[in-house]
N, C-alpha and C positions, 0 to 999 in steps of 0.2 A: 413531489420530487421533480425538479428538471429536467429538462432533456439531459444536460449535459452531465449533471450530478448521475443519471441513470449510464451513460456510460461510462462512466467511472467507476461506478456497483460492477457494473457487468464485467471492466476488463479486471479490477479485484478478482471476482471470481473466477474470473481463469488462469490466477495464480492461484487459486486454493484460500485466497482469504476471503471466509465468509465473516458475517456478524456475529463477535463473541469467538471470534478465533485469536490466537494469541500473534502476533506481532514482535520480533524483536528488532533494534536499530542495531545494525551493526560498526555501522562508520557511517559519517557525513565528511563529506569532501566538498565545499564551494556549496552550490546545490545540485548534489548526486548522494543519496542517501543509497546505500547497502543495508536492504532487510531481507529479517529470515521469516519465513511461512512454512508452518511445517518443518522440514527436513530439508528445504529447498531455500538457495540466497537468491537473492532480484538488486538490481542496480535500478531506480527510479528518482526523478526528478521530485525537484523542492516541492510544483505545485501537487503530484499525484499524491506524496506523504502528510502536502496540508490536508487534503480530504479526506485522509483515514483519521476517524476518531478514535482519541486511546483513552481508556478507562481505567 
């Protein structure tokens, strides 16, 4: 894993999404994605939502 890829894990995790945690979209605007983690919504950008893999 990359440096860069490994900070992208890391700051996931401090939203609470780890690996095998569920993810919802809630709205895309332009590129500003609204997702839920947990109990909790996040406003993030196109490229951090291309790095979450969804299954």
């Amino acid at each position: 894993m990359s440096e860069e890829q490994q900070e992208i894990a890391s700051f996931l995790r401090t939203l609470g999404c780890y690996e095998g945690e569920s993810v919802t979209i809630i709205s895309v605007l332009s590129d500003t994605y609204v997702i839920s983690v947990k109990d909790a919504r996040y406003s993030i950008d196109a490229d951090l939502a291309k790095a979450i893999t969804l299954y």
